[in-house]
KOLZAMI-803492 format. One line per 8 residues: number of its first residue (from 1); their letters; for each residue x, y, z of N, C-alpha, C, CB. Coordinates in pm, 1 decimal. Glycine has a CB too. Layout:
# residues N
NUM	a	X,Y,Z,X,Y,Z,X,Y,Z,X,Y,Z; ...
# end
This chain:
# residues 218
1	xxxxxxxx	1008.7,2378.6,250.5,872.7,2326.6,232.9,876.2,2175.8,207.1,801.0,2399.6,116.3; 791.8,2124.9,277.6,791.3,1997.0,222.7,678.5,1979.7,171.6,819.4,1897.9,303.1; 716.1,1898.9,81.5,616.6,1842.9,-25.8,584.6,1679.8,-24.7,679.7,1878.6,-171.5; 416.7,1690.0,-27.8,376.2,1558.7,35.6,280.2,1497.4,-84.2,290.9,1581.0,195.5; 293.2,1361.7,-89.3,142.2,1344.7,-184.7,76.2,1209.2,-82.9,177.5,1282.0,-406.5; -27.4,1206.8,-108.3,-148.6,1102.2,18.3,-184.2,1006.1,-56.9,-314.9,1174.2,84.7; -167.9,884.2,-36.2,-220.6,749.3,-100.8,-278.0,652.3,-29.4,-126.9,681.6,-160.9; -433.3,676.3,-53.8,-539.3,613.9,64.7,-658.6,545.9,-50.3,-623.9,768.8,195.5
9	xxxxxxxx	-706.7,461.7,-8.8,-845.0,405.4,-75.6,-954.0,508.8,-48.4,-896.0,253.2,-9.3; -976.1,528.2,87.7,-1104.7,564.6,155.0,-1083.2,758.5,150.1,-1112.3,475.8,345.7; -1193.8,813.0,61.2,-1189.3,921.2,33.9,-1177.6,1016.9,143.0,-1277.1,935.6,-35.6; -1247.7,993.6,214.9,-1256.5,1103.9,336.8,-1121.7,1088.6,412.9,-1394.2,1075.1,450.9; -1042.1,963.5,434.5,-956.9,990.9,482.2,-782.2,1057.8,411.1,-973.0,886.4,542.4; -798.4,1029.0,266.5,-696.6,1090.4,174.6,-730.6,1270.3,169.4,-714.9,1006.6,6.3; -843.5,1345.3,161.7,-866.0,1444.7,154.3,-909.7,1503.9,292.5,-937.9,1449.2,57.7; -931.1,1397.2,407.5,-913.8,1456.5,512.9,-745.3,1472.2,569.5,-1005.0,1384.0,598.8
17	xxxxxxxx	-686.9,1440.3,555.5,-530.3,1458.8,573.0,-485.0,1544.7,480.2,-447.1,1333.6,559.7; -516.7,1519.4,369.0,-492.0,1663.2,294.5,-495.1,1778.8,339.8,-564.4,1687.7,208.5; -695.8,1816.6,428.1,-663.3,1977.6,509.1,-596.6,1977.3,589.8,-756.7,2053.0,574.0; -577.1,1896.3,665.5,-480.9,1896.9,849.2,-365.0,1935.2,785.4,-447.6,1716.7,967.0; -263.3,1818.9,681.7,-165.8,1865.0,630.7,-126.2,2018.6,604.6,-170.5,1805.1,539.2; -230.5,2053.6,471.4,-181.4,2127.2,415.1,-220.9,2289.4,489.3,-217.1,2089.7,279.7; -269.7,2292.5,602.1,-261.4,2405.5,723.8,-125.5,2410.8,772.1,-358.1,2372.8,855.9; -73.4,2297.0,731.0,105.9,2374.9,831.2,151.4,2447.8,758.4,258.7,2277.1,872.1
25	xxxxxxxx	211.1,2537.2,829.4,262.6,2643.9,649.4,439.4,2580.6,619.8,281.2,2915.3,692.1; 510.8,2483.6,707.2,580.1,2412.7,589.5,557.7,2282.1,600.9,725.9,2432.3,578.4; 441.8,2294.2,513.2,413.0,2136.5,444.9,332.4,2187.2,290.2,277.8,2013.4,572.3; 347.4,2115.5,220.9,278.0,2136.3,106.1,162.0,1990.8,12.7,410.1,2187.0,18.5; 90.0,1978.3,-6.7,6.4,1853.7,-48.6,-44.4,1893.2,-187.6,-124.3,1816.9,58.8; 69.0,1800.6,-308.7,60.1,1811.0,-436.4,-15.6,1710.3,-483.5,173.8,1817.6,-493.2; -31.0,1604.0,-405.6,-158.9,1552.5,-476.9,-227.0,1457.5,-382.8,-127.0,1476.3,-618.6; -364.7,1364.0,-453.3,-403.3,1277.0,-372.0,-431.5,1151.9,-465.7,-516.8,1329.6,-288.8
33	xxxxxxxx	-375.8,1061.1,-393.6,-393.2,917.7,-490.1,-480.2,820.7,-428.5,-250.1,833.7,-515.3; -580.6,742.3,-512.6,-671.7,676.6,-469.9,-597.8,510.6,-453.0,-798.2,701.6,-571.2; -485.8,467.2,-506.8,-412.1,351.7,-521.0,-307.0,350.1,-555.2,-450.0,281.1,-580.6; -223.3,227.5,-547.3,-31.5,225.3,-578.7,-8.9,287.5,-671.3,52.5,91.2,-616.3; -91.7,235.3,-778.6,-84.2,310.5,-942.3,-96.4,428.2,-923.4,-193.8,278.8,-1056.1; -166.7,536.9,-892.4,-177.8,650.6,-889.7,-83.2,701.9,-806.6,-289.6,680.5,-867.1; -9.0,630.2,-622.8,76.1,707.4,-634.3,218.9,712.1,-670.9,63.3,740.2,-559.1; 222.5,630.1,-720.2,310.1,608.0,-809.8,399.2,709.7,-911.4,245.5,535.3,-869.0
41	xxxxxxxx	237.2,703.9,-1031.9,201.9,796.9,-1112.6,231.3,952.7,-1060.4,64.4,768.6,-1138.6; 168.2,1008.2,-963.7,210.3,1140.4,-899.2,352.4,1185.2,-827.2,118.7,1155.4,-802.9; 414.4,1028.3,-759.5,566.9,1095.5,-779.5,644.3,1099.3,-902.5,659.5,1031.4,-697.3; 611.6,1002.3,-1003.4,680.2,1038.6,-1128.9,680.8,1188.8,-1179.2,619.6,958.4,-1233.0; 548.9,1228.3,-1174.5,550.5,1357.0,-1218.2,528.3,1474.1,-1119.0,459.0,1362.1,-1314.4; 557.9,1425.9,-1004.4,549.7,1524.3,-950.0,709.6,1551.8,-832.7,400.1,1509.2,-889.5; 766.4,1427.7,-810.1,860.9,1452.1,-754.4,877.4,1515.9,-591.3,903.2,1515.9,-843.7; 788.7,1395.4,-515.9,753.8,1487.0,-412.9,838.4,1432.0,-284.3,586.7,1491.9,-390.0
49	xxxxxxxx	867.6,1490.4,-211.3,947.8,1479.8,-66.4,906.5,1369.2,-1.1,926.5,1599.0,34.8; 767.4,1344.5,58.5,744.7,1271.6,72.9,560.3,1206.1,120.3,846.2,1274.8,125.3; 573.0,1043.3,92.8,426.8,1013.0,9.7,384.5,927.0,166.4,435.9,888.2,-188.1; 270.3,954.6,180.6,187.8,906.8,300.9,103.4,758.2,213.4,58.0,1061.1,368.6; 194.4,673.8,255.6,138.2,579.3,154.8,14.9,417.4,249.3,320.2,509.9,61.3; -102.3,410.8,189.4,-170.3,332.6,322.5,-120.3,191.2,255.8,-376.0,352.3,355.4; -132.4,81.9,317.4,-120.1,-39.8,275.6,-238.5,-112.8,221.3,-69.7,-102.2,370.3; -317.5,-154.9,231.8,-426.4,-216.4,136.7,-503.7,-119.4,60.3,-527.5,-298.1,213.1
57	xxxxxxxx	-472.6,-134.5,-81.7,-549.1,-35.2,-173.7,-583.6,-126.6,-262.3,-473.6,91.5,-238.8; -683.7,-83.5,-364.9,-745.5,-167.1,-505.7,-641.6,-174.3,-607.6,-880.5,-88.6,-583.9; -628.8,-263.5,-682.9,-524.5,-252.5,-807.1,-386.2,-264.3,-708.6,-537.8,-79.8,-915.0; -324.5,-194.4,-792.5,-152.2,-178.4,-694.0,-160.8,-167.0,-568.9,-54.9,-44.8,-718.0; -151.6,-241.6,-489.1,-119.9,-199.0,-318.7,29.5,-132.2,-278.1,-126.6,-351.7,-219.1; -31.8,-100.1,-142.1,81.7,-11.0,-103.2,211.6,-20.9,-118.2,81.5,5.5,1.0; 262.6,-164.1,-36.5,374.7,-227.1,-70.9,423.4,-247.5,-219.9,361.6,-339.4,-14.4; 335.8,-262.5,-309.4,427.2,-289.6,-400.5,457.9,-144.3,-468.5,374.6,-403.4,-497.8
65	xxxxxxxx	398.1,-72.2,-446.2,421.7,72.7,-491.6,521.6,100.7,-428.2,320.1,175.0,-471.2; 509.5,115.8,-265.3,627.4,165.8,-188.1,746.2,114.0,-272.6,631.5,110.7,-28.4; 773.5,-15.3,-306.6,904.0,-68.4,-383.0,919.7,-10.1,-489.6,910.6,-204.3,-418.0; 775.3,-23.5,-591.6,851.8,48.1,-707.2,885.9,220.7,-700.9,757.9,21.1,-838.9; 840.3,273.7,-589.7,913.7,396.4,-609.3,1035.4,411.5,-534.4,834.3,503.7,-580.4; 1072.0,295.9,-458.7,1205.7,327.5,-393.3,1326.2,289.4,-505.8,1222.6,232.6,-243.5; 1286.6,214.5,-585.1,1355.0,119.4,-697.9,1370.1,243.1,-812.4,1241.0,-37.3,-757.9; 1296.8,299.9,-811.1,1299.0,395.7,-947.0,1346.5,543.5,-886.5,1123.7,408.5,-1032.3
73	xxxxxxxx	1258.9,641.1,-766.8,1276.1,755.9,-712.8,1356.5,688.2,-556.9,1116.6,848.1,-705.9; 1494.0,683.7,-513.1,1487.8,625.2,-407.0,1520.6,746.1,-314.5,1572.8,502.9,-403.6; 1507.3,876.1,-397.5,1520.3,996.4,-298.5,1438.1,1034.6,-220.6,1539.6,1097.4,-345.0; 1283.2,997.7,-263.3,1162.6,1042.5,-243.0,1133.7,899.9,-77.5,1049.7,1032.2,-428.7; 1128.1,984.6,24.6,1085.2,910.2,108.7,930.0,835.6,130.8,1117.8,978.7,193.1; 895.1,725.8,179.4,785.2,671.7,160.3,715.0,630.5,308.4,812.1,560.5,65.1; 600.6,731.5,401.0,594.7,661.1,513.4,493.2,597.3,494.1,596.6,722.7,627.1; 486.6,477.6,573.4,347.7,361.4,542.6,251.9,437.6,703.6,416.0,106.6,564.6
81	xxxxxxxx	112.2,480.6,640.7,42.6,496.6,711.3,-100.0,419.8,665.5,52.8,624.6,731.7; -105.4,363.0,802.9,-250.1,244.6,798.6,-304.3,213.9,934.7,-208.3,77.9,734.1; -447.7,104.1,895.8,-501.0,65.1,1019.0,-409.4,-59.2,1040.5,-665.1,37.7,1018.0; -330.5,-88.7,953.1,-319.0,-280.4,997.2,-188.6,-260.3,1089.1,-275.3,-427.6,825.4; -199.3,-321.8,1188.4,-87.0,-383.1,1263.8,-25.1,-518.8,1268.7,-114.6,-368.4,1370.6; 10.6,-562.4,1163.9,15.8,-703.1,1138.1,186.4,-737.7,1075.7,-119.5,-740.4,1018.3; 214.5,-797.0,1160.6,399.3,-840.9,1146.7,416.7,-839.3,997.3,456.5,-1026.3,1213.3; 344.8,-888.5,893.4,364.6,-928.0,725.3,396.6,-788.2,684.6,212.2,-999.4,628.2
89	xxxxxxxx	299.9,-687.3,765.5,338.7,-566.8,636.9,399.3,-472.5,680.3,226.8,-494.1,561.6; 467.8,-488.9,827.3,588.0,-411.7,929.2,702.3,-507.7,834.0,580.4,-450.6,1157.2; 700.4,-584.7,849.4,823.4,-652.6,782.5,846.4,-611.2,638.8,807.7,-807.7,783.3; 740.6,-646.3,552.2,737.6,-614.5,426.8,759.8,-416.7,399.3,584.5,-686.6,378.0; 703.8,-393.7,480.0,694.6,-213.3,449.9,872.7,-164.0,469.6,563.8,-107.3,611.9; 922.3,-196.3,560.3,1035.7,-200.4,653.2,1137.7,-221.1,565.1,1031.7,-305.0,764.8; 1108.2,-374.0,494.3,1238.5,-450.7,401.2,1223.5,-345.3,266.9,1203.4,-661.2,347.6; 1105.0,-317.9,189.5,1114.6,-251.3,108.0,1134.7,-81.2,123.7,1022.4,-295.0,51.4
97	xxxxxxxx	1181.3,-38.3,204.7,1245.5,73.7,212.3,1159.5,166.9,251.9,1306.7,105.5,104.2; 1035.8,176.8,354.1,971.3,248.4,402.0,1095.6,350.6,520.0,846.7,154.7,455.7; 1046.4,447.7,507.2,1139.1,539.0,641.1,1076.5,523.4,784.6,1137.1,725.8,614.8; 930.1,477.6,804.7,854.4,463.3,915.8,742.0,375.4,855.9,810.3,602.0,981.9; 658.8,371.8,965.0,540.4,266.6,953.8,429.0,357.0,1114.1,625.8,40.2,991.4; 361.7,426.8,1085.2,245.3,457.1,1112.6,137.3,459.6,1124.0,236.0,482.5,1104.7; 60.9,459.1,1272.8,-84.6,381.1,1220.5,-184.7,491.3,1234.0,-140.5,235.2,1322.3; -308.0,523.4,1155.7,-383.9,590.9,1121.7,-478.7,623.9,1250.8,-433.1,535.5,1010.0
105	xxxxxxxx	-465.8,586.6,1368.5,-586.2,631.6,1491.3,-405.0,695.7,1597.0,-734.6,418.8,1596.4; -300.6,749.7,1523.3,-163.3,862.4,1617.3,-245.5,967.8,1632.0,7.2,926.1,1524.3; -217.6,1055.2,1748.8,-257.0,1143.9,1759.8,-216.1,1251.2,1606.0,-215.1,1169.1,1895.1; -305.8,1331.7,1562.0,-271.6,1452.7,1474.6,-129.7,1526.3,1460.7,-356.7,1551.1,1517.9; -119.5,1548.5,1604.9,-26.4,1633.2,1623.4,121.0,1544.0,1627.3,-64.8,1715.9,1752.8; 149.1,1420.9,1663.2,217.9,1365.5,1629.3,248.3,1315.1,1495.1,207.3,1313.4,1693.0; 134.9,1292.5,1449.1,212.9,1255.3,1296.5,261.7,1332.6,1197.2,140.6,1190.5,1217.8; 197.0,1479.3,1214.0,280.1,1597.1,1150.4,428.0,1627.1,1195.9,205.0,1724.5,1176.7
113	xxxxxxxx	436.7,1576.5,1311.7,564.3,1563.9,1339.6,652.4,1436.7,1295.6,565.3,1578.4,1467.3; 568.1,1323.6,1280.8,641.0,1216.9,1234.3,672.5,1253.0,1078.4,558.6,1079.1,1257.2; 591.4,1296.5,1015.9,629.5,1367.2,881.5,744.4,1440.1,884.5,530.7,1458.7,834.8; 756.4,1526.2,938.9,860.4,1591.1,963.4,999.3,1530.8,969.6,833.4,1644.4,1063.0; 1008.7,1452.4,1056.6,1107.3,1400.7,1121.0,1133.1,1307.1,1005.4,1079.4,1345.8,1266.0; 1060.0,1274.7,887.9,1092.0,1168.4,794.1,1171.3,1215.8,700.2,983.0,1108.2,733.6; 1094.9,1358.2,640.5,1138.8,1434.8,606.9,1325.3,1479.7,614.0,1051.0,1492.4,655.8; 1305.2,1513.5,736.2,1455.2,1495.0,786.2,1583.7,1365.4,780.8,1432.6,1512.4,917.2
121	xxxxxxxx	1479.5,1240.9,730.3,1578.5,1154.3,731.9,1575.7,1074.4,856.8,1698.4,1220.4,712.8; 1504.1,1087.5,935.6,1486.3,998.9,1017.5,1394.4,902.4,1057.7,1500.6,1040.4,1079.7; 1447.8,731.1,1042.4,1328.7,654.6,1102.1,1221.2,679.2,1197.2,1370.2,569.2,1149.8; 1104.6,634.9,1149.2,992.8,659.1,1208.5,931.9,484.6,1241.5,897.4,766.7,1102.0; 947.9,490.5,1375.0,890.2,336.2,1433.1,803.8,352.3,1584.3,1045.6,218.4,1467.4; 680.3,349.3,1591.0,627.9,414.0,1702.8,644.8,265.2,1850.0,436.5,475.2,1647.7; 629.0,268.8,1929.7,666.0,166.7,2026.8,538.3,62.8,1977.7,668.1,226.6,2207.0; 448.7,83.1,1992.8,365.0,-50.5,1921.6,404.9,-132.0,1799.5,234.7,-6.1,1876.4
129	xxxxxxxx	464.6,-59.4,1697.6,504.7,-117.5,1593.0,649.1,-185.5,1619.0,499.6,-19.6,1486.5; 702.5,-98.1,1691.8,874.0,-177.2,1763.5,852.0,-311.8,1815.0,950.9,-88.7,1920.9; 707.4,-310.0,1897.1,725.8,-410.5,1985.3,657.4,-523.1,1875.8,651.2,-383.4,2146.7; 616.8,-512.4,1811.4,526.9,-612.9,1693.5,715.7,-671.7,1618.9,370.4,-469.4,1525.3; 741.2,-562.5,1567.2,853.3,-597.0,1507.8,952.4,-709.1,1611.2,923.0,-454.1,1471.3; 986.7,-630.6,1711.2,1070.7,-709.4,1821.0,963.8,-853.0,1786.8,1068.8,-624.9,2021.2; 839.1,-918.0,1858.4,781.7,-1015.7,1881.3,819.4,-1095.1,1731.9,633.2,-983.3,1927.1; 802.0,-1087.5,1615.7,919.7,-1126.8,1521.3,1065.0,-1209.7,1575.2,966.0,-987.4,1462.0
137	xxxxxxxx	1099.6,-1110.9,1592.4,1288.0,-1168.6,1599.7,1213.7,-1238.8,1721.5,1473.1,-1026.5,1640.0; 1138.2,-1245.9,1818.9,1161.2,-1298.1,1967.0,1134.4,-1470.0,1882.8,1014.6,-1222.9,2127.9; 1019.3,-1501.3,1782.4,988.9,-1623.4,1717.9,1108.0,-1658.7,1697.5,906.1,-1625.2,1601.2; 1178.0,-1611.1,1589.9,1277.2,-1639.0,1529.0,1370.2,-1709.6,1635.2,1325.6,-1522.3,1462.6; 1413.8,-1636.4,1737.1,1509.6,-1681.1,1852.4,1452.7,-1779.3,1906.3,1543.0,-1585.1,1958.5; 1308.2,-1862.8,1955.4,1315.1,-1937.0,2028.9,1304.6,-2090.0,1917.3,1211.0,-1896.4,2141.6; 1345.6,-2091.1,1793.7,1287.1,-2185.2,1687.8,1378.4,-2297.5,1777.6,1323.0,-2152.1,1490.8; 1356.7,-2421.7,1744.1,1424.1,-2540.9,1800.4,1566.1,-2529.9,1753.5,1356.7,-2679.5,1754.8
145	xxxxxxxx	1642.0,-2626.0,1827.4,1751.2,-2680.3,1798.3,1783.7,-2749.6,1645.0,1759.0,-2765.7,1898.3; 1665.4,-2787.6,1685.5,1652.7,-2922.1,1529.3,1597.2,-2828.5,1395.8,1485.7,-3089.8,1563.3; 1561.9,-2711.8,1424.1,1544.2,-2650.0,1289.5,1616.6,-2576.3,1275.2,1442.3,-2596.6,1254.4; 1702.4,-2526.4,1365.1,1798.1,-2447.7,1290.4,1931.0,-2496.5,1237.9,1826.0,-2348.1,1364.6; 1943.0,-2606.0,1287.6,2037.2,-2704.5,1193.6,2016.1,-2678.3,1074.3,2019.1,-2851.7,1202.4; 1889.1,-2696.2,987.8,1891.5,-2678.4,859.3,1906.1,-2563.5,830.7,1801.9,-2720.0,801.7; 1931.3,-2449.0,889.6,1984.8,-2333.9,816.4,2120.1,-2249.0,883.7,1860.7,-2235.6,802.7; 2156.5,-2200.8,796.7,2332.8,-2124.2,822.3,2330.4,-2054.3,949.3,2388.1,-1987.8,695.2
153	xxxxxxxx	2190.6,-1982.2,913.9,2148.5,-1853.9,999.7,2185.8,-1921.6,1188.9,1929.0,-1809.4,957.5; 2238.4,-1837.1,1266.0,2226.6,-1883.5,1383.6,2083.7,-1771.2,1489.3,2402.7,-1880.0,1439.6; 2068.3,-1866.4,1524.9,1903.5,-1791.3,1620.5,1966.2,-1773.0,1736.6,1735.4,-1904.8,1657.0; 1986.3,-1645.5,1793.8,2033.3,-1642.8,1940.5,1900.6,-1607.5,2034.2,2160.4,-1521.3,1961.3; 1961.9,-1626.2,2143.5,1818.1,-1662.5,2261.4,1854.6,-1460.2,2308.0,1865.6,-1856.6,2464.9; 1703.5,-1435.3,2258.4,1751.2,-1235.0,2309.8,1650.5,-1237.6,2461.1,1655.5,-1047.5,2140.4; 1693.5,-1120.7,2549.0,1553.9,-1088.0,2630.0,1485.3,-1024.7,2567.8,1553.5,-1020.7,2748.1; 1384.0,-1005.1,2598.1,1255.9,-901.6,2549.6,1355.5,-756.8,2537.0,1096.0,-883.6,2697.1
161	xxxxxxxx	1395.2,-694.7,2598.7,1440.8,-584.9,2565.6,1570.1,-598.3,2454.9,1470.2,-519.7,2693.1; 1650.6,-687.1,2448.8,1731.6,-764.4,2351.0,1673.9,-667.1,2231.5,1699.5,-950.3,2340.0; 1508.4,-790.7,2248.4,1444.1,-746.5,2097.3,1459.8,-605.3,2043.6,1288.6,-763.7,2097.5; 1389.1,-573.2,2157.9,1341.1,-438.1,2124.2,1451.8,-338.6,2033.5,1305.9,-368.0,2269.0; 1591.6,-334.1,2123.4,1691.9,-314.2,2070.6,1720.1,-310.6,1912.8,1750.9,-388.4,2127.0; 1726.0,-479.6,1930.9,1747.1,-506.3,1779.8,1636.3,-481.0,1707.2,1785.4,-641.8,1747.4; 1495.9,-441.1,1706.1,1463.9,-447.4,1622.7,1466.9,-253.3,1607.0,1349.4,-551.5,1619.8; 1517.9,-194.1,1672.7,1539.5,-24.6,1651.6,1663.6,-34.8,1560.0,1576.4,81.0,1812.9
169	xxxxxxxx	1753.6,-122.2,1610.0,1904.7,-82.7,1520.1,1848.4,-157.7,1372.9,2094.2,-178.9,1601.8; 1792.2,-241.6,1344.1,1729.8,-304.2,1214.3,1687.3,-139.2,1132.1,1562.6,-431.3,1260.5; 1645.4,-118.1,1151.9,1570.2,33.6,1118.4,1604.1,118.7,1090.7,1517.1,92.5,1181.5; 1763.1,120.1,1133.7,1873.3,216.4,1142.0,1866.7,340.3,1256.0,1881.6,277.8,1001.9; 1816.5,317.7,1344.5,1833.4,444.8,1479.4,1953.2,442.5,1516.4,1748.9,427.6,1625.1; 1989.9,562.6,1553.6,2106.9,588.7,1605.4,2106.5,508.7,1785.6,2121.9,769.7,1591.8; 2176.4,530.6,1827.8,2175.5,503.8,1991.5,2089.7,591.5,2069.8,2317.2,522.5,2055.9; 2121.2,721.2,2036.8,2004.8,851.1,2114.1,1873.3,812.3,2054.2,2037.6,1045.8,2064.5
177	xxxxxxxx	1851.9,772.6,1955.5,1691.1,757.6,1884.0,1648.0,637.5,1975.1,1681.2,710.7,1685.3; 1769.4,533.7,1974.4,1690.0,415.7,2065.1,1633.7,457.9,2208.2,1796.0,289.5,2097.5; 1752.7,500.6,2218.1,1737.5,599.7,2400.6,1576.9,629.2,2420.3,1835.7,809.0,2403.4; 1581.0,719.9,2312.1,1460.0,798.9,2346.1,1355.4,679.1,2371.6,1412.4,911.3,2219.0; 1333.4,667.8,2224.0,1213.4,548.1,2209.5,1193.4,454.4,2326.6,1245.8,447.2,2086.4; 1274.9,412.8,2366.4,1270.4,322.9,2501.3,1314.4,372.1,2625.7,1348.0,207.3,2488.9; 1315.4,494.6,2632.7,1312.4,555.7,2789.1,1401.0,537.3,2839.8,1228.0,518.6,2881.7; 1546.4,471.4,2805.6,1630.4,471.7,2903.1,1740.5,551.0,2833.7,1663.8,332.5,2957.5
185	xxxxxxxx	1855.5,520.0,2873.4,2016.2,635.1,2907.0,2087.0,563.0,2763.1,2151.6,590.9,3119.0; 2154.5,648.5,2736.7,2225.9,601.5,2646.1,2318.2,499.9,2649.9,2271.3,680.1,2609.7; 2392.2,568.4,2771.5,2483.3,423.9,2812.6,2453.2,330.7,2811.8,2528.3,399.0,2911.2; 2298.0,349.4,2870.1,2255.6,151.9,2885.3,2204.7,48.8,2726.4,2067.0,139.4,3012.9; 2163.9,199.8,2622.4,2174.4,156.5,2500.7,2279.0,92.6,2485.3,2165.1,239.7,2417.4; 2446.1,154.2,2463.6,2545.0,68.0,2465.2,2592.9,-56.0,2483.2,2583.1,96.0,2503.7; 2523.1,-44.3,2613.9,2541.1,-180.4,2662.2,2458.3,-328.1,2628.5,2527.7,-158.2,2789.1; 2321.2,-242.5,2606.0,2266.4,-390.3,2484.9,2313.7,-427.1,2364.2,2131.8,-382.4,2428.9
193	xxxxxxxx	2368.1,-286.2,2300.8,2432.1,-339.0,2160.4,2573.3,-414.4,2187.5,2462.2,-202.4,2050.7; 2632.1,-437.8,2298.2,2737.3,-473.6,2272.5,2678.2,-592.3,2302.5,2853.0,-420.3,2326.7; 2603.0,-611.2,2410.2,2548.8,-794.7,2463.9,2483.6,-844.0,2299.6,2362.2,-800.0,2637.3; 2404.6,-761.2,2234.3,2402.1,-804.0,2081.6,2479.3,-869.9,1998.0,2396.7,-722.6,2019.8; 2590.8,-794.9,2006.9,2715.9,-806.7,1922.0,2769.2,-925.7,1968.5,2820.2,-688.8,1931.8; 2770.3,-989.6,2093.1,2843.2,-1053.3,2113.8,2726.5,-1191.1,2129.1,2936.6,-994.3,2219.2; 2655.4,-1197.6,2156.5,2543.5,-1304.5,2094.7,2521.9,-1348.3,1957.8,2422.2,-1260.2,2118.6; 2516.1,-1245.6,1871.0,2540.0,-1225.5,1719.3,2634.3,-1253.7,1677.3,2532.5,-1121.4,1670.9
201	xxxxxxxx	2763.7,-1250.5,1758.2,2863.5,-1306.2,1722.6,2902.6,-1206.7,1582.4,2832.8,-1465.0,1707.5; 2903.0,-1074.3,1609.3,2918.3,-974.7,1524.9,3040.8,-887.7,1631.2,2756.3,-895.5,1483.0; 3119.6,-803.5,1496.2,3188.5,-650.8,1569.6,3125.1,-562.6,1569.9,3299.4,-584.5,1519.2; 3036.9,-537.8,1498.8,2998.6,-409.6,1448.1,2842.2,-424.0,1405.0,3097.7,-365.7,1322.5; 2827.6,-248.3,1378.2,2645.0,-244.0,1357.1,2590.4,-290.1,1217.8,2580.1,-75.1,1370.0; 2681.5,-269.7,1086.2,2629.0,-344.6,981.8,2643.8,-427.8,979.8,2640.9,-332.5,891.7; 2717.7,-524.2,1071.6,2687.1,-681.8,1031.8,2606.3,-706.5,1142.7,2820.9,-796.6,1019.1; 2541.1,-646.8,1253.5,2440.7,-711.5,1309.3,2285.8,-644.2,1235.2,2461.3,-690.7,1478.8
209	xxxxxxxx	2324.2,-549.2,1180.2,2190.8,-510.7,1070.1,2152.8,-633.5,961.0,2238.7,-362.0,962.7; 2239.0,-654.9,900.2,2263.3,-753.5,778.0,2206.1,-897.0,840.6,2446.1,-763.9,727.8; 2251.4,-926.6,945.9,2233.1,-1063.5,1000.6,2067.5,-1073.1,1066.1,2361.5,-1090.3,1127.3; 2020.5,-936.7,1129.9,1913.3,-948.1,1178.0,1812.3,-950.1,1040.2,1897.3,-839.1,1285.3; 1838.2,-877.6,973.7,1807.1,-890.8,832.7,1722.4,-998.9,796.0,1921.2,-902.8,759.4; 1821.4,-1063.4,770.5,1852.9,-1213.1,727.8,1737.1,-1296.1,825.9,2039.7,-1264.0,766.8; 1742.6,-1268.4,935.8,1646.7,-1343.8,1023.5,1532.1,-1329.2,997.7,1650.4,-1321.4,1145.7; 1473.2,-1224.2,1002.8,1349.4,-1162.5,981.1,1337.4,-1201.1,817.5,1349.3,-990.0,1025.0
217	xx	1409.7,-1218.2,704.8,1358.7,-1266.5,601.1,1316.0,-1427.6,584.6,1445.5,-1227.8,515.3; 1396.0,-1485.5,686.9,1405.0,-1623.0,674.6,1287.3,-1717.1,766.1,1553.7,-1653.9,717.4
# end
């Protein structure tokens, strides 16, 4: 069973996800929180699998809740579901330890599955939000010559699909997860992570995680 709690401002939509939810017979919905503080408050005492958390709420917002419960419960998974599509709080939701980032007009039937699948431990990044994320690193890569002198960080020049790439392995997808998400073969996954690696001037996947990291914070 999984166990879910809902953290939304707007009433109809926290207790409307509540019934859809709590009709699957394994899902379970232990509570509903009107703000960060509250859901907060309900995984402390309630200890739940995982929290459908929206991003702009009154008092505590999402983000900073999402942190303090990854900081305190970091078992308890946290997916960010909202209207905003906006690079600040893909980045911010992302860095502070969200498992996915979901937007509130997914089909039904997909996001009970994206629950699911979070549930399970697996990133949740839908291709609109990939490609927001990617358009990120794509800034980052084209910054001048003359500004990146002033910093350590090196900006490599990616293609658009580059991005895309990197911004799935940022996230932690496996190679088959990227596959999927972007429609092509695995092999050919391979083969961007290695053109990565070697642009990045990396061996391996945690230091091109760490470094893309780094970009996207900077």
């Amino acid at each position: 069973m999984i166990r879910i709690v809902i953290a939304d401002d707007q009433m109809l939509i926290r207790e409307g996800l509540g019934t859809i939810i709590g009709l699957e017979e394994d899902m379970e919905v232990l509570g509903l929180a009107m703000n960060g503080s509250e859901a907060y408050e309900l995984t402390a005492s309630l200890a739940p699998d995982i929290v459908l958390m929206d991003v702009q709420m009154p008092g505590i917002d999402g983000i900073t809740a999402l942190k303090r419960i990854k900081s305190e419960y970091p078992a308890t998974r946290v997916l960010i579901l909202t209207t905003y599509l906006e690079e600040k709080y893909i980045v911010d939701g992302l860095a502070g330890g969200a498992i996915g980032y979901l937007l509130k007009d997914m089909d039904t039937n997909r996001m009970i599955e994206a629950i699911r699948d979070a549930a399970a431990g697996r990133f949740i990044l839908p291709s609109e939000v990939a490609a927001k994320l990617a358009s990120r690193i794509a800034e980052l890569s084209k910054e001048s010559v003359a500004a990146s002198q002033h910093s350590t960080l090196r900006r490599p020049e990616l293609t658009e699909r580059e991005q895309m790439v990197a911004a799935l392995i940022v996230k932690g997808c496996s190679n088959r997860e990227i596959a999927a998400q972007l429609h092509i073969a695995e092999g050919t996954v391979r083969n961007y992570i290695s053109t990565l690696y070697s642009k990045l001037e990396v061996s391996d996947r945690v230091q091109a995680i760490v470094l893309l990291q780094s970009l996207l914070r900077s």
